[in-house]
N, CA, C, O and CB atoms as a CASP TS submission, in Angstrom:
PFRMAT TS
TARGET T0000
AUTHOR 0000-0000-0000
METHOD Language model
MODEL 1
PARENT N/A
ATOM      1  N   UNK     1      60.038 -42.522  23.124  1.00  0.00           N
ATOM      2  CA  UNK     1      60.874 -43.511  23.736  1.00  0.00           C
ATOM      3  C   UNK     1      60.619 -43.614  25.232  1.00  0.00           C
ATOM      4  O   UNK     1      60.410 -44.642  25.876  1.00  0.00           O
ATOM      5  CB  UNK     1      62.313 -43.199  23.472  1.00  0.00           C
ATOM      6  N   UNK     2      60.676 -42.329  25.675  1.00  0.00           N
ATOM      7  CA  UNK     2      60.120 -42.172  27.399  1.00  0.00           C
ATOM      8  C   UNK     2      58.745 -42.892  27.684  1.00  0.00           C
ATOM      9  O   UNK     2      58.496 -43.048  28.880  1.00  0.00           O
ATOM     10  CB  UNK     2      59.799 -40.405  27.866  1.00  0.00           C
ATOM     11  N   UNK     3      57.996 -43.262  26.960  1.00  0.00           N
ATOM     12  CA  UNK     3      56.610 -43.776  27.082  1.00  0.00           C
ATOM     13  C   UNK     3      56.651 -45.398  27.023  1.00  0.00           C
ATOM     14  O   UNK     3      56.227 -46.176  27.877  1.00  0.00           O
ATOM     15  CB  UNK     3      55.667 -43.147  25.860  1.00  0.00           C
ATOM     16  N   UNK     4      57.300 -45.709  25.736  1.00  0.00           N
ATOM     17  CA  UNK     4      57.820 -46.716  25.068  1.00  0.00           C
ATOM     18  C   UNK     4      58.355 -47.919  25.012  1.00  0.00           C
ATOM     19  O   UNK     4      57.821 -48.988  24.716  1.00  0.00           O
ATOM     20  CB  UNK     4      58.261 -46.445  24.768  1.00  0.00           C
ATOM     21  N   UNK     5      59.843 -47.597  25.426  1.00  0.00           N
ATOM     22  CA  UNK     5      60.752 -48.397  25.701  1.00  0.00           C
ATOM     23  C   UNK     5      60.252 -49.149  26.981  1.00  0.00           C
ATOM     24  O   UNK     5      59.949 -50.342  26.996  1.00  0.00           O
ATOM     25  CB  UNK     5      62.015 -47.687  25.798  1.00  0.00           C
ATOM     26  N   UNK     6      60.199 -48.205  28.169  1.00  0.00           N
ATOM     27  CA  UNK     6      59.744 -49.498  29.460  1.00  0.00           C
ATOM     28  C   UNK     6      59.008 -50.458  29.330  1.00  0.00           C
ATOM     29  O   UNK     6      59.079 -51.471  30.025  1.00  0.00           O
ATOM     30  CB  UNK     6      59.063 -49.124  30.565  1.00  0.00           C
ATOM     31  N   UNK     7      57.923 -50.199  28.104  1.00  0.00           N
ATOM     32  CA  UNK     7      56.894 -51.181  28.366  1.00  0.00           C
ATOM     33  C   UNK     7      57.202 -52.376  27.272  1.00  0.00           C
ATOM     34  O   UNK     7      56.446 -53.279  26.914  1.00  0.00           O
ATOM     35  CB  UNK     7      55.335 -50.484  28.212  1.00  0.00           C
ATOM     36  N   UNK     8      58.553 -52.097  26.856  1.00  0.00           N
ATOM     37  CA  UNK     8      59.166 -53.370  25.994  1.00  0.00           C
ATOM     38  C   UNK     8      60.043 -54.189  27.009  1.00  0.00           C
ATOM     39  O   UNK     8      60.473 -55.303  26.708  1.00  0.00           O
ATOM     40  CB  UNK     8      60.203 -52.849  24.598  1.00  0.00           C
ATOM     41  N   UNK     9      60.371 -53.404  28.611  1.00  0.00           N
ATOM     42  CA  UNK     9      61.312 -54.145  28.787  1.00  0.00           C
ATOM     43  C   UNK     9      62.598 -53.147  28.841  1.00  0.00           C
ATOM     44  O   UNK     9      63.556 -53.861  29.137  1.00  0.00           O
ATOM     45  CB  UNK     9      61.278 -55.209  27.756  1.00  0.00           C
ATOM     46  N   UNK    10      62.946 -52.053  28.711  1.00  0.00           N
ATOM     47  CA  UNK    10      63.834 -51.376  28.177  1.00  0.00           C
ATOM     48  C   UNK    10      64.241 -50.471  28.896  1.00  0.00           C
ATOM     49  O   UNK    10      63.569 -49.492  28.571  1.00  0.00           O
ATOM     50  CB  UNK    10      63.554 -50.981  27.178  1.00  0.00           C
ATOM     51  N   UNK    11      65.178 -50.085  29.959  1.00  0.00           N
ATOM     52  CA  UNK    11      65.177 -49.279  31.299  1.00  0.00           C
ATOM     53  C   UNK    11      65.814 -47.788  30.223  1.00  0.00           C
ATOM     54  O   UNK    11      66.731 -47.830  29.403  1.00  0.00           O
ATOM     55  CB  UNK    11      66.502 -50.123  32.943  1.00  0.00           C
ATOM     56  N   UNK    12      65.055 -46.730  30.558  1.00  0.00           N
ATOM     57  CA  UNK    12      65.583 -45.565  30.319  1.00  0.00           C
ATOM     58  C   UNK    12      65.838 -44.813  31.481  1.00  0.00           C
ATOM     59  O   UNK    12      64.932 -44.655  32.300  1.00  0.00           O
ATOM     60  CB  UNK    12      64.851 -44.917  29.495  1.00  0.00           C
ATOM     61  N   UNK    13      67.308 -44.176  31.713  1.00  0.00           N
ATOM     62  CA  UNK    13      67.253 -42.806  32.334  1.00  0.00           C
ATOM     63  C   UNK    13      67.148 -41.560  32.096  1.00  0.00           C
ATOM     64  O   UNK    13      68.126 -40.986  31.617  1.00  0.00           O
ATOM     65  CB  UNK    13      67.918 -42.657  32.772  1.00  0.00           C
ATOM     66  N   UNK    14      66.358 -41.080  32.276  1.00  0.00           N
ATOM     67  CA  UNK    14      65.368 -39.801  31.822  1.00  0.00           C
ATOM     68  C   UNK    14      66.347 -38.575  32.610  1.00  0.00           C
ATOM     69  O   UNK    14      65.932 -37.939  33.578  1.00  0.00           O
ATOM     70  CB  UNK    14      63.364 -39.933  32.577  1.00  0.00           C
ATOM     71  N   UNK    15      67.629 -38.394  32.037  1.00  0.00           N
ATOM     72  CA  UNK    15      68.610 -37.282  32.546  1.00  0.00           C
ATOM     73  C   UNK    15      67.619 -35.824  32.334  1.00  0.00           C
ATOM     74  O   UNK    15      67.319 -35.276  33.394  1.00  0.00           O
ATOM     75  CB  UNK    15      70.273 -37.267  31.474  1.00  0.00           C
ATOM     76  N   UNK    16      67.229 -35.333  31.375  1.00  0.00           N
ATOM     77  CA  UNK    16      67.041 -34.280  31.092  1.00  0.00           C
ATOM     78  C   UNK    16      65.376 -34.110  32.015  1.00  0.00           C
ATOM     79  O   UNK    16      64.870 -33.106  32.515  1.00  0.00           O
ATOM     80  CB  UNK    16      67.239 -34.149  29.429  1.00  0.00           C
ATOM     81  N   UNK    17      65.005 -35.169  31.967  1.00  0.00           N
ATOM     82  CA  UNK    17      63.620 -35.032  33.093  1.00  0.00           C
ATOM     83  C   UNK    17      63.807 -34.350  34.862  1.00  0.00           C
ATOM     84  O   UNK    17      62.988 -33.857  35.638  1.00  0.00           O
ATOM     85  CB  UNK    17      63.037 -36.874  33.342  1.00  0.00           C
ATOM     86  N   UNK    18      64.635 -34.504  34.919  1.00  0.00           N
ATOM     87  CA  UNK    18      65.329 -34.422  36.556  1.00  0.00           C
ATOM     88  C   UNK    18      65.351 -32.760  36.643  1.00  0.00           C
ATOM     89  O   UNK    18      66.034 -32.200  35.786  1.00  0.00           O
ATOM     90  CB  UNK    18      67.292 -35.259  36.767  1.00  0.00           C
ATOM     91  N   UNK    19      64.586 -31.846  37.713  1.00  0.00           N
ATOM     92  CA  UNK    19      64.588 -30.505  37.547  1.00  0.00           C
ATOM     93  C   UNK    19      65.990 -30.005  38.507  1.00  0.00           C
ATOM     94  O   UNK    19      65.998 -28.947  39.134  1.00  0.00           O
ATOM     95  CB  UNK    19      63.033 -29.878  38.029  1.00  0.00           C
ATOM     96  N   UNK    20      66.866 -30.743  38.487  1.00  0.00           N
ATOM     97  CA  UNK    20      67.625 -29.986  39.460  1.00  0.00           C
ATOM     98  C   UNK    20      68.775 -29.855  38.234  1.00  0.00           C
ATOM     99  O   UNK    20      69.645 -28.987  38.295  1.00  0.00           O
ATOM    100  CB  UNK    20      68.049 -30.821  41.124  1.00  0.00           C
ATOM    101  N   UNK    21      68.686 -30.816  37.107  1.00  0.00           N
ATOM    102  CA  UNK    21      69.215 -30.284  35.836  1.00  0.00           C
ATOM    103  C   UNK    21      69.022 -29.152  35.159  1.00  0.00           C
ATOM    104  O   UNK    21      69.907 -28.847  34.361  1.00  0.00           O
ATOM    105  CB  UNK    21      68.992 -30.945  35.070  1.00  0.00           C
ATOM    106  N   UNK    22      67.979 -28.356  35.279  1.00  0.00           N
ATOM    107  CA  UNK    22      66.993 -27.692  33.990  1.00  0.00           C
ATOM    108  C   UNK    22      67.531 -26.233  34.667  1.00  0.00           C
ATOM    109  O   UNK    22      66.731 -25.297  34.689  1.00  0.00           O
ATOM    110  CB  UNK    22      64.783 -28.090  33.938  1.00  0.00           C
ATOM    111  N   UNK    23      68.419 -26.112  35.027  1.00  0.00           N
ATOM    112  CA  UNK    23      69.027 -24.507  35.737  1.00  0.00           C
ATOM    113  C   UNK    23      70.631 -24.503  34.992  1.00  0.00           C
ATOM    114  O   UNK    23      71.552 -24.848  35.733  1.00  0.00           O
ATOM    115  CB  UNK    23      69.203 -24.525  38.044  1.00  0.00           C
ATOM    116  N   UNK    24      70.899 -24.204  33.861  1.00  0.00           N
ATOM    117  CA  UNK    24      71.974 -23.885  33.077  1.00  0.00           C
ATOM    118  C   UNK    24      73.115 -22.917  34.209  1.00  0.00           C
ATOM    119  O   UNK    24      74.308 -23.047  34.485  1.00  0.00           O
ATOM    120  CB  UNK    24      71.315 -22.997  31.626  1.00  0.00           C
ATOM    121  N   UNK    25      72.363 -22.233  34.514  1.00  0.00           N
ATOM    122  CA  UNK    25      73.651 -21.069  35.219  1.00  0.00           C
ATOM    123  C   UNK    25      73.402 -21.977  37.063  1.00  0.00           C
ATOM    124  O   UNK    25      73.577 -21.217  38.015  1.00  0.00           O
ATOM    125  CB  UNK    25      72.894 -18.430  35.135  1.00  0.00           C
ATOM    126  N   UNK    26      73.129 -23.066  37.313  1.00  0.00           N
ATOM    127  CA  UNK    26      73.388 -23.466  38.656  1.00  0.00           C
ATOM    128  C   UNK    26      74.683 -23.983  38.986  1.00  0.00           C
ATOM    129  O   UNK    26      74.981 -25.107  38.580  1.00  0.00           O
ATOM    130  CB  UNK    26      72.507 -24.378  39.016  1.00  0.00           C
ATOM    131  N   UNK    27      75.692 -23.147  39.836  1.00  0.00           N
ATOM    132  CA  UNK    27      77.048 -24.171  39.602  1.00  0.00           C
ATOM    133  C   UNK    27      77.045 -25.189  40.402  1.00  0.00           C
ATOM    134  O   UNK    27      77.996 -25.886  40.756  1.00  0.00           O
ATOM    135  CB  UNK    27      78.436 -23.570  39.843  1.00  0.00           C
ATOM    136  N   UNK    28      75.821 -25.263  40.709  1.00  0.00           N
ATOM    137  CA  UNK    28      75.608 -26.649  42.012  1.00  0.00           C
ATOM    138  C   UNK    28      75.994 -27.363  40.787  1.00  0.00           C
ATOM    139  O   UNK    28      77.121 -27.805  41.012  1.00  0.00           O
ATOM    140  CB  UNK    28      73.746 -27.190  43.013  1.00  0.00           C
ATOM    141  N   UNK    29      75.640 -27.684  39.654  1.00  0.00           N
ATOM    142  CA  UNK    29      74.766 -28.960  38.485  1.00  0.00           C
ATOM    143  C   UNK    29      75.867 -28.585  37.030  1.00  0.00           C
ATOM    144  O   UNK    29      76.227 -29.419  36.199  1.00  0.00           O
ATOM    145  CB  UNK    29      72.338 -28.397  37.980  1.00  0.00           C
ATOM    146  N   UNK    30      76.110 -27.609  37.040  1.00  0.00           N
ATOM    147  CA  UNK    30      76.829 -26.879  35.765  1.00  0.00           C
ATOM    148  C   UNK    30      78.045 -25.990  36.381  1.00  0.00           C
ATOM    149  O   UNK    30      78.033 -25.305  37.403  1.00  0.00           O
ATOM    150  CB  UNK    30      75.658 -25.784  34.852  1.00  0.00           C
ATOM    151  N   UNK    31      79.342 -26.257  35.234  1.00  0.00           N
ATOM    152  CA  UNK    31      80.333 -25.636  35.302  1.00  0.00           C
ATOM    153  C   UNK    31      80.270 -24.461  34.421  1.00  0.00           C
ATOM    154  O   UNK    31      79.448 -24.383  33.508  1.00  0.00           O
ATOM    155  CB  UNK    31      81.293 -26.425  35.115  1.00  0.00           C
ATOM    156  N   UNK    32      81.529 -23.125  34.810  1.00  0.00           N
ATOM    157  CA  UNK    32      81.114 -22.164  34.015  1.00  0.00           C
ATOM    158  C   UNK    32      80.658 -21.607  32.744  1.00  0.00           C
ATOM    159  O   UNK    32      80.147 -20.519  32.479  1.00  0.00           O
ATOM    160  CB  UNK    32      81.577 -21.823  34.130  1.00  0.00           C
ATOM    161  N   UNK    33      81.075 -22.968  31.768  1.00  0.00           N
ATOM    162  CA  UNK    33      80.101 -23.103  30.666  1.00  0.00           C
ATOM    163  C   UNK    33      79.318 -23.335  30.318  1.00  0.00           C
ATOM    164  O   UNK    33      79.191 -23.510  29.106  1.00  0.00           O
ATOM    165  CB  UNK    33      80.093 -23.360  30.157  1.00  0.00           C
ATOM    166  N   UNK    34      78.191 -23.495  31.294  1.00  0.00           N
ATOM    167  CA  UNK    34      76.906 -23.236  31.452  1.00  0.00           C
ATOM    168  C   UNK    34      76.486 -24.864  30.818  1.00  0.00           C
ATOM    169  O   UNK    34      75.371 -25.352  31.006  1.00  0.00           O
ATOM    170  CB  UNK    34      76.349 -21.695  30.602  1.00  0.00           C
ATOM    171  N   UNK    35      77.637 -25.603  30.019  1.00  0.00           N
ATOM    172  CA  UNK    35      77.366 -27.039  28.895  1.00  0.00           C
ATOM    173  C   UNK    35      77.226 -27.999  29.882  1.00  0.00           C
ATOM    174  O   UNK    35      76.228 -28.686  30.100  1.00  0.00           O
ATOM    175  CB  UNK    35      78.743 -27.582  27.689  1.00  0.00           C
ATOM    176  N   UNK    36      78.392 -28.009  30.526  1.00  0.00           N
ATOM    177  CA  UNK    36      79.102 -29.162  30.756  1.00  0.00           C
ATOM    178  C   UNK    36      78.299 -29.807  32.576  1.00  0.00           C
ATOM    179  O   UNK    36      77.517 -28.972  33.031  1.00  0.00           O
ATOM    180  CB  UNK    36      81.076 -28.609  30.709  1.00  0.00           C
ATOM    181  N   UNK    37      78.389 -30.485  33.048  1.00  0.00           N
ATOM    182  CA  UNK    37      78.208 -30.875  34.178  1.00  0.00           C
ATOM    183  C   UNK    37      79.445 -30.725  35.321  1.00  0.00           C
ATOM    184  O   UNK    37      80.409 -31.460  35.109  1.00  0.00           O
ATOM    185  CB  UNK    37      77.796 -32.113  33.937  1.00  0.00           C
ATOM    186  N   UNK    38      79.496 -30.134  36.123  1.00  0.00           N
ATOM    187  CA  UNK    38      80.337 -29.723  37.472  1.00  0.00           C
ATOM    188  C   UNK    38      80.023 -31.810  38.100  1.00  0.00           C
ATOM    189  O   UNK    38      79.420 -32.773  37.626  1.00  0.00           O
ATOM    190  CB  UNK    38      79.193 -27.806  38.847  1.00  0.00           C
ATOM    191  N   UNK    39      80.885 -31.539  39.386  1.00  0.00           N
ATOM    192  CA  UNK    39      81.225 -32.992  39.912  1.00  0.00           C
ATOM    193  C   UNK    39      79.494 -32.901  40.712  1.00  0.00           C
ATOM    194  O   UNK    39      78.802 -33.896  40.498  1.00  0.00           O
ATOM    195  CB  UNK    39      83.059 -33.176  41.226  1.00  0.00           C
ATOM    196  N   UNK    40      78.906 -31.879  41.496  1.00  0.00           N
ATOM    197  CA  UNK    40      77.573 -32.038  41.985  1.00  0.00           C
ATOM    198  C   UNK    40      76.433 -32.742  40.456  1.00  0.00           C
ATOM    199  O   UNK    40      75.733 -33.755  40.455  1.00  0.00           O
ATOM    200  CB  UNK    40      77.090 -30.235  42.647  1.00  0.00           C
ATOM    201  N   UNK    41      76.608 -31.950  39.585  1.00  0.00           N
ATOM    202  CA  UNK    41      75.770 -32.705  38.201  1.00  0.00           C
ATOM    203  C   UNK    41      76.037 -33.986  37.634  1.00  0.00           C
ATOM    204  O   UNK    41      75.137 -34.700  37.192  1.00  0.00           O
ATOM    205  CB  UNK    41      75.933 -31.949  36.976  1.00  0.00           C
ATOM    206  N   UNK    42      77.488 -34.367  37.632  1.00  0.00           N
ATOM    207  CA  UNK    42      77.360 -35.582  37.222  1.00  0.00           C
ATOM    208  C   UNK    42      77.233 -36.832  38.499  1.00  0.00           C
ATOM    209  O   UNK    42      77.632 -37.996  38.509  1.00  0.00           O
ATOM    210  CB  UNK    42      78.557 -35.723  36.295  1.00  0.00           C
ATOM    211  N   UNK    43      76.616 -36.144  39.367  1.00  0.00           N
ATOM    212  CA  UNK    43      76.957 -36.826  40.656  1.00  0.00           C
ATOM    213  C   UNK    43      74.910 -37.344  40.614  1.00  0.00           C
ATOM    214  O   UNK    43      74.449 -38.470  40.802  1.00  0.00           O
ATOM    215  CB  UNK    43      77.851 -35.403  42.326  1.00  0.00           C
ATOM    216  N   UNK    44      74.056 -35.917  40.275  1.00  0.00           N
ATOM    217  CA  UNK    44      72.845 -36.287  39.508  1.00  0.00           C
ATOM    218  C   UNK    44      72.423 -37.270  38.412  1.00  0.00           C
ATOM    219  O   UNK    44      71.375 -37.901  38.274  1.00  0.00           O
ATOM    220  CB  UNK    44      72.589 -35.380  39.060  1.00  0.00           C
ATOM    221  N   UNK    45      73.704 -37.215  37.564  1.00  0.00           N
ATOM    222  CA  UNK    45      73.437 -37.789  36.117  1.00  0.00           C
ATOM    223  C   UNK    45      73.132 -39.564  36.966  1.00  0.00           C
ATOM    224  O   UNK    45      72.098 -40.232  36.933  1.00  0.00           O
ATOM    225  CB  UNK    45      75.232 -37.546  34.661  1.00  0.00           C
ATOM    226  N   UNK    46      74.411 -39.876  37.627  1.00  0.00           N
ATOM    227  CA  UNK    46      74.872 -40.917  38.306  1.00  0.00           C
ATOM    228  C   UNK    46      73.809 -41.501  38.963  1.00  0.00           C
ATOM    229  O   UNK    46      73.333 -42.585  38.628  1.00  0.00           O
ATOM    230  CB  UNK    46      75.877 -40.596  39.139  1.00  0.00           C
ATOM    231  N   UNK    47      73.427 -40.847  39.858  1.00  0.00           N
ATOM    232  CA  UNK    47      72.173 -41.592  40.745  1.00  0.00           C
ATOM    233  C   UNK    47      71.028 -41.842  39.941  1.00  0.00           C
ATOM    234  O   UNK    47      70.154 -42.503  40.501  1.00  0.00           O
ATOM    235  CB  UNK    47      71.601 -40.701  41.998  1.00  0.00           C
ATOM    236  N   UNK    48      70.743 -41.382  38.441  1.00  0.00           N
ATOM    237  CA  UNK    48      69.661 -41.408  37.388  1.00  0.00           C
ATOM    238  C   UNK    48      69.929 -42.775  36.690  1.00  0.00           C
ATOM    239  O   UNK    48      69.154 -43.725  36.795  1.00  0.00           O
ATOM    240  CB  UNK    48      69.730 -40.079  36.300  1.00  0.00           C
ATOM    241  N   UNK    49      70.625 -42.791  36.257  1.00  0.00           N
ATOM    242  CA  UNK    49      71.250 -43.682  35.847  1.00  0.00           C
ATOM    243  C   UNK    49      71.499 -44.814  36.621  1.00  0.00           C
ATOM    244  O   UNK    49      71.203 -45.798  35.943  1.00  0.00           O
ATOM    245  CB  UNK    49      72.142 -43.234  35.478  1.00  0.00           C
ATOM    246  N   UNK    50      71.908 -45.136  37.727  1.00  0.00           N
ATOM    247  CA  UNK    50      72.305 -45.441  38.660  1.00  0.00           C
ATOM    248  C   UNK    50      70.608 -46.249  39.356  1.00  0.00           C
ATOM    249  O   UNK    50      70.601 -47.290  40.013  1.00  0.00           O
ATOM    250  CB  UNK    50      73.132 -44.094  39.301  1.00  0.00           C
ATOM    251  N   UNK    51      70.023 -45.877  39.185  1.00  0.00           N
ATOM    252  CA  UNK    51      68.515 -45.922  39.602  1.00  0.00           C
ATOM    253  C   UNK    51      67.513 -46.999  38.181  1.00  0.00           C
ATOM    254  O   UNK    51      66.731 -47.950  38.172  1.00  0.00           O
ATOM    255  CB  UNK    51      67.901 -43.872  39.688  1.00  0.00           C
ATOM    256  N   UNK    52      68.116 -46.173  37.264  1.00  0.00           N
ATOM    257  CA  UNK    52      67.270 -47.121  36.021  1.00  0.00           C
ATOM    258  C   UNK    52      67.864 -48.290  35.793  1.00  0.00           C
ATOM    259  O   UNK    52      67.154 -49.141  35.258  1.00  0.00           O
ATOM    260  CB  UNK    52      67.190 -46.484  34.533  1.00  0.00           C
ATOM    261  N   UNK    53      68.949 -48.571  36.041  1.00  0.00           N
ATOM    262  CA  UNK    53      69.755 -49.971  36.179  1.00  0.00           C
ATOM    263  C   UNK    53      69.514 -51.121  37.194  1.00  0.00           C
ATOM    264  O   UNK    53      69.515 -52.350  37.123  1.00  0.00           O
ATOM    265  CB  UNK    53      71.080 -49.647  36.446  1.00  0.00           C
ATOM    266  N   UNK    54      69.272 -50.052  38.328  1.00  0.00           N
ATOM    267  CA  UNK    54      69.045 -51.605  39.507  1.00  0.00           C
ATOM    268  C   UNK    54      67.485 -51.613  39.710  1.00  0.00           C
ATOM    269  O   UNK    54      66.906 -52.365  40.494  1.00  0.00           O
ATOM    270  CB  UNK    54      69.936 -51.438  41.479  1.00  0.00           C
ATOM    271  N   UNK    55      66.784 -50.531  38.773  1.00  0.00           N
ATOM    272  CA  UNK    55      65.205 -51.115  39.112  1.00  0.00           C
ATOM    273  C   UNK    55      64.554 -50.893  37.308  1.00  0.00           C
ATOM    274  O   UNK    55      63.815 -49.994  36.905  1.00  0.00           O
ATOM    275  CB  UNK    55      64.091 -49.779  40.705  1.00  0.00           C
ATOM    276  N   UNK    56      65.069 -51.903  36.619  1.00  0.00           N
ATOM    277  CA  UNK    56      64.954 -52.242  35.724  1.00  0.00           C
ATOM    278  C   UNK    56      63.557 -52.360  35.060  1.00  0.00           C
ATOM    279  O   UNK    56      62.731 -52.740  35.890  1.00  0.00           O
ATOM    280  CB  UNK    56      65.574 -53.056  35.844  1.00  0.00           C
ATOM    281  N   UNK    57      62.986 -52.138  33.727  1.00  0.00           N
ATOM    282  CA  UNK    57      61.551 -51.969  33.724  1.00  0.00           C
ATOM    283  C   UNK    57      61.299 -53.427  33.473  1.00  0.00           C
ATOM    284  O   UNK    57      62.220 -54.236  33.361  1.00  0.00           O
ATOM    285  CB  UNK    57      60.900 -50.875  32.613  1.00  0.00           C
ATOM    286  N   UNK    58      60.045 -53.737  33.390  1.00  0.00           N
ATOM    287  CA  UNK    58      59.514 -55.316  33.720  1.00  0.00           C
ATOM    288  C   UNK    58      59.030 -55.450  32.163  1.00  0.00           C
ATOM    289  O   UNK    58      58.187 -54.622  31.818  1.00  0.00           O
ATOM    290  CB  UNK    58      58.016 -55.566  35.153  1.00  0.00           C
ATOM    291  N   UNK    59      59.507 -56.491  31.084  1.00  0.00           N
ATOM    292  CA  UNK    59      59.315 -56.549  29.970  1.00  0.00           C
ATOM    293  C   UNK    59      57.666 -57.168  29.502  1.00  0.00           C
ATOM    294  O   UNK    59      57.617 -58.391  29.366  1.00  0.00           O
ATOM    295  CB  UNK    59      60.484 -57.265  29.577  1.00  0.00           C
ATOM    296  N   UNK    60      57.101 -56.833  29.397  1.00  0.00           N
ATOM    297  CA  UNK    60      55.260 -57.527  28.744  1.00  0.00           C
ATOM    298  C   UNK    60      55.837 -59.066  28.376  1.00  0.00           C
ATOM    299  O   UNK    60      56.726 -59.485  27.635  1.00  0.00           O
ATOM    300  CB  UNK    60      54.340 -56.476  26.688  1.00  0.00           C
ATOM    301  N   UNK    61      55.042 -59.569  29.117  1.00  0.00           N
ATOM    302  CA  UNK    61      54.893 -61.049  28.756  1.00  0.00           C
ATOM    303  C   UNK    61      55.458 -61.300  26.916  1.00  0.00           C
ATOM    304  O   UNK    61      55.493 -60.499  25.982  1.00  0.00           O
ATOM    305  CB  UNK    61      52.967 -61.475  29.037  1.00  0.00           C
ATOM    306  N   UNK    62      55.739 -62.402  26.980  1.00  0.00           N
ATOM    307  CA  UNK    62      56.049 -62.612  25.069  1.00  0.00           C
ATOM    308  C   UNK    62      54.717 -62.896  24.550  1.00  0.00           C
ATOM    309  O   UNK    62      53.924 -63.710  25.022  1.00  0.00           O
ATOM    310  CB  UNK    62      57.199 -64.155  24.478  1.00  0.00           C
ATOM    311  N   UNK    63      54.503 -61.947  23.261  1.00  0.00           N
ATOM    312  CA  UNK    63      53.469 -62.021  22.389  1.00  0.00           C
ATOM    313  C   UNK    63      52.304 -61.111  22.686  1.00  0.00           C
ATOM    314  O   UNK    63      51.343 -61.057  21.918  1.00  0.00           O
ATOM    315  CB  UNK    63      53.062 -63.327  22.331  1.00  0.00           C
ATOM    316  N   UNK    64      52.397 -60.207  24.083  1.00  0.00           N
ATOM    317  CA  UNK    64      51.603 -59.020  24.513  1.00  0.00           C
ATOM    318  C   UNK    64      52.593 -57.627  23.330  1.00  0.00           C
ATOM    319  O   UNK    64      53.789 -57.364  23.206  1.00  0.00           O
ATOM    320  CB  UNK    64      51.785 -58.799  26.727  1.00  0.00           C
ATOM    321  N   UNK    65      51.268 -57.036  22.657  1.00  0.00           N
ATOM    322  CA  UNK    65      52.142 -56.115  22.217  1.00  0.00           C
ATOM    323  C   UNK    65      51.824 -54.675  22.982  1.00  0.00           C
ATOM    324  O   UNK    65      50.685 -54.586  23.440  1.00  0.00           O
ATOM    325  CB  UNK    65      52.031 -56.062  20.649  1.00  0.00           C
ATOM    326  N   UNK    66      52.487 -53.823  23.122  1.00  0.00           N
ATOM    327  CA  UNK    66      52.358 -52.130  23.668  1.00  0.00           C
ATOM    328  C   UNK    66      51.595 -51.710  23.275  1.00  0.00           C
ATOM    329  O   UNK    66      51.358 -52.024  22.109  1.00  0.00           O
ATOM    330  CB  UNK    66      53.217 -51.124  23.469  1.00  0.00           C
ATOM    331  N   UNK    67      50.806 -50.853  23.859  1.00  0.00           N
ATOM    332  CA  UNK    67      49.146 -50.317  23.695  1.00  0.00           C
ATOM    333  C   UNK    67      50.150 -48.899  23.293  1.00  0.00           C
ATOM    334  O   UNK    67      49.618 -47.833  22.983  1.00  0.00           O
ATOM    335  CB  UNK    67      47.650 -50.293  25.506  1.00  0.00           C
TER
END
């Protein structure tokens, strides 16, 4: 889908791609359940998200199909 979708046109935010996520015990990013996102992590999730929305992927002309 990460490969995929953009080149239909299809904005993904790639949360789990972002390395300031990928630290379970960081309480910068994670609360003490190591699950959940603290207000600094969803403050990450946000700007990801936040980012794939206002720079939207550019859809292939109609009738070009995805290599």
């Amino acid at each position: 889908m990460l490969a995929e979708f953009p080149k239909l046109g299809i904005a993904v935010a790639n949360v789990g791609g972002d390395p300031r996520l990928s630290d379970w015990g960081n309480a910068a990013y994670y609360t003490k359940d190591r699950i959940h996102p603290s207000n600094g992590g969803y403050a990450v999730i946000a700007e990801i998200v936040a980012k794939s929305i206002l720079t939207p992927a550019k859809p292939l002309p109609f009738g070009v199909l995805a290599r």
